[in-house]
NUMIMAR-722731 format. One record per residue (C-alpha): residue in three letters; y, x, z. Coordinates in steps of 0.2 Angstrom, whole numbers, padded with zeros to 4 digits, always signed. Each point is the difference from the previous one (the first is absolute). Layout:
! NUMIMAR-722731
AlaYXZ/...
! end
This chain:
! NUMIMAR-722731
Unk-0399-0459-0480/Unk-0002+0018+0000/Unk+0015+0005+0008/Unk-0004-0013+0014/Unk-0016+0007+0002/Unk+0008+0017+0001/Unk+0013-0007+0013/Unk-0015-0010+0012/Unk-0012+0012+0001/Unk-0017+0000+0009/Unk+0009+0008+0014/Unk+0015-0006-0001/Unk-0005-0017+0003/Unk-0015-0002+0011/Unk+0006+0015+0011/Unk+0015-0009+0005/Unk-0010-0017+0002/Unk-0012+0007+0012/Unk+0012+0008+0012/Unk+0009-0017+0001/Unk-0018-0009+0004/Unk-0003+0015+0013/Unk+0017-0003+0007/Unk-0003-0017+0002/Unk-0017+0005+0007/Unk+0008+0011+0014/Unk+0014-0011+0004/Unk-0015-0014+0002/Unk-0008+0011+0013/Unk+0016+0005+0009/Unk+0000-0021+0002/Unk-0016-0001+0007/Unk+0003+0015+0013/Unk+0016-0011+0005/Unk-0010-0016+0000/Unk+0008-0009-0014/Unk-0007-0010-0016/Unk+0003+0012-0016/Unk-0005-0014-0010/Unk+0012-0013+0009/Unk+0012+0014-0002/Unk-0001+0003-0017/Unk-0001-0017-0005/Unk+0017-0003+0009/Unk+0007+0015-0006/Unk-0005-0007-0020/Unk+0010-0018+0005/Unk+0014+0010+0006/Unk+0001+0009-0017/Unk-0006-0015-0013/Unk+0001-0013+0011/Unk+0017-0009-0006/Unk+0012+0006-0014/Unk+0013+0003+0012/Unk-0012+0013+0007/Unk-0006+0006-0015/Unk+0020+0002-0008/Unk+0000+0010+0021/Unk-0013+0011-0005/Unk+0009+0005-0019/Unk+0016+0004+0010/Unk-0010+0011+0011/Unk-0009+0009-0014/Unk+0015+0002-0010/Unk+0008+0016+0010/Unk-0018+0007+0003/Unk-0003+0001-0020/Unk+0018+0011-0001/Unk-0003+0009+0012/Unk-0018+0004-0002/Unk+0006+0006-0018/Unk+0014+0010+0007/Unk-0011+0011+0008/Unk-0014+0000-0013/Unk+0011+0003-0012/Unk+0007+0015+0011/Unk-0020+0006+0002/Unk-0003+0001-0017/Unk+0012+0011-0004/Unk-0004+0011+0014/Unk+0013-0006+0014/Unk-0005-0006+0015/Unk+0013-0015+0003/Unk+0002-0004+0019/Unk+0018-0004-0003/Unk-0005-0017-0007/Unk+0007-0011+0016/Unk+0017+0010+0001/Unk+0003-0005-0021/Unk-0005-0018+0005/Unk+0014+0001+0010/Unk+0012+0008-0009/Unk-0004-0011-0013/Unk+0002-0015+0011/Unk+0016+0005+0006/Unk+0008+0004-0016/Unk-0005-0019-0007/Unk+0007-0007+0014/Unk+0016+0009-0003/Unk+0003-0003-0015/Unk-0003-0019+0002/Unk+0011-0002+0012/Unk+0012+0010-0007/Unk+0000-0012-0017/Unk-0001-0014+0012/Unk+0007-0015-0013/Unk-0008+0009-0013/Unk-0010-0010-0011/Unk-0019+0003+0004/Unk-0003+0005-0018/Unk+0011+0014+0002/Unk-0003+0005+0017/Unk-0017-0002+0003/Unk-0005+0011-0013/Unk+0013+0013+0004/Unk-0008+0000+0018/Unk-0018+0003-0004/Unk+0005+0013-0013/Unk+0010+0010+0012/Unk-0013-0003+0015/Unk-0012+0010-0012/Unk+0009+0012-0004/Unk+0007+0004+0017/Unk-0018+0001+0005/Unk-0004+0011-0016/Unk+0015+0011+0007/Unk-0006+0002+0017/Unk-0019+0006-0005/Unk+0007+0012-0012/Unk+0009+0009+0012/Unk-0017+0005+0008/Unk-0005+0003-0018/Unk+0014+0014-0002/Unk-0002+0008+0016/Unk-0019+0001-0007/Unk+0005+0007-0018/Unk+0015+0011+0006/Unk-0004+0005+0017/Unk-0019-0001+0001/Unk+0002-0011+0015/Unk-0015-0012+0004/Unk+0002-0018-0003/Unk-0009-0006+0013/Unk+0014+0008+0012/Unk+0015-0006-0009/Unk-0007-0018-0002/Unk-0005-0002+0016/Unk+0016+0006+0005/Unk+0012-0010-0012/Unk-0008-0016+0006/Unk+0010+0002+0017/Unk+0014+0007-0009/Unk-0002-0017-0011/Unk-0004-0010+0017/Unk+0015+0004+0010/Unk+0013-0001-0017/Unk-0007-0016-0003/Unk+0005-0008+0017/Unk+0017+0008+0000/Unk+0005-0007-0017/Unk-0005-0018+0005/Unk+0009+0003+0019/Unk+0013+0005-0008/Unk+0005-0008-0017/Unk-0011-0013+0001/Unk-0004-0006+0016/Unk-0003-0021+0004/Unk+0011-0002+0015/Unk-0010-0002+0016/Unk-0013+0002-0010/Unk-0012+0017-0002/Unk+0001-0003-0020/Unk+0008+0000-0014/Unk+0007-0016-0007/Unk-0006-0012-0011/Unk-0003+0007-0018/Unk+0003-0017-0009/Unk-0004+0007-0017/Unk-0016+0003+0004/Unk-0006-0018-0001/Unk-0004+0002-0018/Unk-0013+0012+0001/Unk-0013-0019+0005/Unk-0015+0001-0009/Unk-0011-0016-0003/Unk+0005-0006+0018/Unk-0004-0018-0003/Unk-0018+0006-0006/Unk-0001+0007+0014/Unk+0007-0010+0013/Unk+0015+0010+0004/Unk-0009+0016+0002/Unk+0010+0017-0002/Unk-0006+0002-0016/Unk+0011+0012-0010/Unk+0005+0007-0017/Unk-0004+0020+0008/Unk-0020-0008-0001/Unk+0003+0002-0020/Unk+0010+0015+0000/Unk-0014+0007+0010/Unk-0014-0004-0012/Unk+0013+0008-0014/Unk+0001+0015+0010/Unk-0019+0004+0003/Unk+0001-0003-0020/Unk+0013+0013-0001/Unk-0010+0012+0009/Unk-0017-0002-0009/Unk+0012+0002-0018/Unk+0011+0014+0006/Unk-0016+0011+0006/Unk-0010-0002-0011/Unk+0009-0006-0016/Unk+0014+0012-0003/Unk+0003+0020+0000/Unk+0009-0001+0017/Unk-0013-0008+0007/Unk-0009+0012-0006/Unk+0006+0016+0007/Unk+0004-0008+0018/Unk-0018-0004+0001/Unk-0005+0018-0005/Unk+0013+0007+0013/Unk-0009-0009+0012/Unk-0016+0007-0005/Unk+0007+0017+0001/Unk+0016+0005-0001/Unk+0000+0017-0005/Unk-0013-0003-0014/Unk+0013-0013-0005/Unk+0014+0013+0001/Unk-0010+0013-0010/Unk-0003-0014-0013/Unk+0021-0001-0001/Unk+0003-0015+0010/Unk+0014-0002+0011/Unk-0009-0003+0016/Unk+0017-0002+0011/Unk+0008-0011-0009/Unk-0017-0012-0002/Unk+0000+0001+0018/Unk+0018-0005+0002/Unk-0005-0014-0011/Unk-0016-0004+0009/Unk+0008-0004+0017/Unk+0015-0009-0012/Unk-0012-0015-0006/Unk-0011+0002+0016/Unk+0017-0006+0010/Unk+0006-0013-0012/Unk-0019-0010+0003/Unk+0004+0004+0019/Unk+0017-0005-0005/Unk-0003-0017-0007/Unk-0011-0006+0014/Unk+0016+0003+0015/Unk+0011-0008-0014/Unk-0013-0016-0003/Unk-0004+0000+0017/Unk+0018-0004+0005/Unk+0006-0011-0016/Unk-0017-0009-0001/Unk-0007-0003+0019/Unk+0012+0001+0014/Unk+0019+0001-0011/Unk+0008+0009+0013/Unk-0002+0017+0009/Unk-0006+0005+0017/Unk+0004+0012+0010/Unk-0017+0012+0002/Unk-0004+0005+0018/Unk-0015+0008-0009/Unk-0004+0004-0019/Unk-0008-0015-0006/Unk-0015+0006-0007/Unk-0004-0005-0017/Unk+0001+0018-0007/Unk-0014+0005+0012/Unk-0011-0016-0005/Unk+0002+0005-0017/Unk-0011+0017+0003/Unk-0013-0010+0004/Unk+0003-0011-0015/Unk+0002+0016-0010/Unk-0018+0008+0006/Unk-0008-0020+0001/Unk+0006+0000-0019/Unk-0005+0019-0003/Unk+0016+0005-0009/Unk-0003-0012-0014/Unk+0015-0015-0005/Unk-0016-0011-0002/Unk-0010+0005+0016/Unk+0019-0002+0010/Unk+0004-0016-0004/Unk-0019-0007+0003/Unk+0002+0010+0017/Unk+0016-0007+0006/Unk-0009-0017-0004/Unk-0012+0005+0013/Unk+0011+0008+0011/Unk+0014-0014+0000/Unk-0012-0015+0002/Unk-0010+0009+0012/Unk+0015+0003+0010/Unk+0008-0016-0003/Unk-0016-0007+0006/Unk-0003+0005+0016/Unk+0013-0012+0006/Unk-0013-0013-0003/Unk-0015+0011+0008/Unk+0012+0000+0014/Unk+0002-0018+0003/Unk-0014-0007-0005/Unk-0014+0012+0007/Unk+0010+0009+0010/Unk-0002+0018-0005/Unk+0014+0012+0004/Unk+0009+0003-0017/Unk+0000+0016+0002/Unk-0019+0001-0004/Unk+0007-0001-0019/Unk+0005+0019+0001/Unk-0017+0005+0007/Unk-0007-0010-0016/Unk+0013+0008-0012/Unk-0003+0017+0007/Unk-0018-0001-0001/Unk+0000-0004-0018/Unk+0012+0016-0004/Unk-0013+0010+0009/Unk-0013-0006-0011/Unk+0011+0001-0014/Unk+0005+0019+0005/Unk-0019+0005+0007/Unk-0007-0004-0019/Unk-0015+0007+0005/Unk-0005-0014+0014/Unk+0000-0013-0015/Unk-0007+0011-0013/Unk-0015+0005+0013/Unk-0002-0021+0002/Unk+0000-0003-0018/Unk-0011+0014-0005/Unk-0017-0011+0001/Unk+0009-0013-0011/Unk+0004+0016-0013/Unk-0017+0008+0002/Unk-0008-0021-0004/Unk+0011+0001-0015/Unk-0003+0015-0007/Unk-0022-0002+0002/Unk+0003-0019-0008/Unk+0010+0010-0016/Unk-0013+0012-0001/Unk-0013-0012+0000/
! end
C-alpha cells in the first residue's frame, strides 16, 4: 500500500486529472465559439469509444502502439535522451517483421511469428542506438540524429517493400499470411483488431517500472539522466548506459511498427509520409509524465479520444480535428504545472486550515 502511495502521489494524480478536465473545458469553449453542442459532442464521442465491442476492441488497437511508443520515449527521457527518433524505429521495426514473414512464408506461425516480433524489436533497438553512439562517442545531439534517421528509416523502408516485396499493381507489400495468429479475443469483440501486442504492451510498461527502479542498471541510467557527469565521477559508464538507453527505447518503438503490421493491417504500405505514431507517443510520454503507469493510462486517453472523434464527427458534426486542440490543451496544462497548482491552491489552503483545526 505504501509503495502505491509513493507511486500516486498527491500530484501525481490530481495534477494530471485537472488538466484533462481543463482540456475538456477548453475544447468545450472552442465548440461554443464554432456553434456546436460539447455536450452532444462528447456524448457521441463516449458512444463511439464504449458504445459496441467492436468499438471498444477499435479503441485497444488504437491505444496499443501509443502505449510502446509513449514508453519508447519516456524511457529515453528518463535516462537523459531526448528520443525524437521514435516514428523512424516504428518503421524500421515494421519493415523488418514484414520481412522476415514473408521471407518464412510456409512457415508455421509458432515459429515465424515469434521470430518476426523479436527481430522487428531489435531492429528498432538497433536503429535508436545508432543515435545513442553518435551521443556517447562523438557527443552529437540526439535530437539531430533521430530527427534525421527517421527519413533515413522512411525512405529505406519504401525501397525495400518496392523492391523485394512489393504486391504487384499494388502500392504494398503482399499479404503476410502468418500474421493471422496474432487475433486476440476477436469473437468478444466482434471481429475487432484486437491483438496479442495489446499484452506485450502492458508487459513492457512492466519491464520498464522493474528495470528502473528495481535493478542496478536501472539504477545508474536514471542517475545518468540526472546528471551525467556526477554519474561519471561516481564510476559509472555513462556512454555505454546511453548506448543502452536508446537500445530498449527503440525495441518499445520497435514492437509498436512490428504489432502494428502483424496485428492490424498484415501487410505493408508504401509511406508517402512518416506515419506518425512516434510523434503521438511524445505526447503520450509528457500526458504520462515519464512514468510506465502514467503512459499507459495516457494512451488510454489519448487513443479513445482520438479514436473518438470519428463519432464527434458524424454525429455532432465537429471537425475531428478539434481532438488535437483538446489533447494539446491538456499537455499545456500538463507542462504549465503552475496554472493547475494556482487553481487547486484554495482546495490545499481548505485542507490544511481543516487539519489544523
Amino acid at each position: 500500500m505504501n509503495k502505491l502511495r509513493k507511486i500516486f502521489t498527491l500530484d501525481s494524480l490530481v495534477v494530471p486529472l485537472v488538466a484533462i478536465v481543463l482540456g475538456l473545458i477548453v475544447g468545450a469553449l472552442v465548440m461554443l465559439l464554432g456553434n456546436y453542442n460539447p455536450i452532444e459532442a462528447y456524448s457521441a464521442l463516449i458512444k463511439r469509444v464504449i458504445g459496441s465491442p467492436y468499438h471498444m476492441g477499435e479503441t485497444i488497437r488504437q491505444v496499443t502502439p501509443l502505449i510502446f511508443t509513449g514508453l519508447a520515449v519516456a524511457f529515453a527521457f528518463r535516462s537523459g535522451m531526448f528520443n525524437i527518433g521514435a516514428d523512424g524505429q516504428v518503421l524500421i521495426g515494421m519493415t523488418t517483421a514484414t520481412a522476415v514473414s514473408l521471407s518464412l512464408d510456409g512457415v508455421h506461425a509458432l515459429v515465424s511469428v515469434p521470430l518476426a516480433v523479436i527481430a522487428g524489436g531489435l531492429a528498432g533497438g538497433c536503429w535508436a542506438a545508432i543515435a545513442g553512439f553518435l551521443k556517447a562517442k562523438r557527443g552529437i545531439n540526439e535530437v539531430i540524429t533521430t530527427i534525421m534517421l527517421n527519413w533515413v528509416a522512411l525512405y529505406f523502408s519504401n525501397y525495400i517493400i518496392r523492391h523485394f516485396f512489393l504486391l504487384k499493381g499494388q502500392n504494398r507489400s503482399e499479404d503476410i499470411q502468418a500474421s493471422a495468429s496474432m487475433t486476440f479475443l476477436s469473437s468478444i469483440f466482434d471481429n475487432a483488431r484486437v491483438h496479442w501486442g495489446t499484452v506485450i504492451a502492458l508487459i513492457a510498461a512492466a519491464f520498464f517500472y522493474i528495470y528502473l527502479w528495481k535493478t542496478k542498471q536501472g539504477y545508474e541510467m536514471r542517475a545518468v539522466g540526472f546528471n551525467q557527469h556526477a554519474a561519471e565521477y561516481a564510476g559509472m559508464n555513462v556512454g555505454r548506459n546511453v548506448i543502452k538507453a536508446m537500445f530498449i527505447s527503440g525495441v518499445f518503438a520497435g514492437l509498436a511498427g512490428t504489432f502494428e503490421v502483424l496485428g492490424v493491417f498484415h501487410f505493408q504500405s508504401v509511406f508517402a509520409a512518416s506515419p506518425g505514431y512516434g510523434f503521438d507517443g511524445i505526447a503520450v510520454a509528457l500526458l504520462g509524465m515519464n512514468h510506465p503507469i502514467g503512459v499507459v493510462f495516457a494512451a488510454i486517453l489519448y487513443g479513445g479520444l482520438t479514436y473518438g472523434s470519428a463519432g464527434m464527427s458524424f454525429a455532432a458534426g465537429v471537425p475531428p480535428e478539434l481532438i488535437k486542440i483538446i489533447i494539446g490543451s491538456i499537455i499545456f496544462f500538463i507542462a504549465a504545472q503552475g496554472i493547475v497548482r494556482f487553481i487547486l491552491k484554495p482546495f490545499y489552503l481548505k485542507r490544511k486550515k481543516e487539519k489544523v483545526l
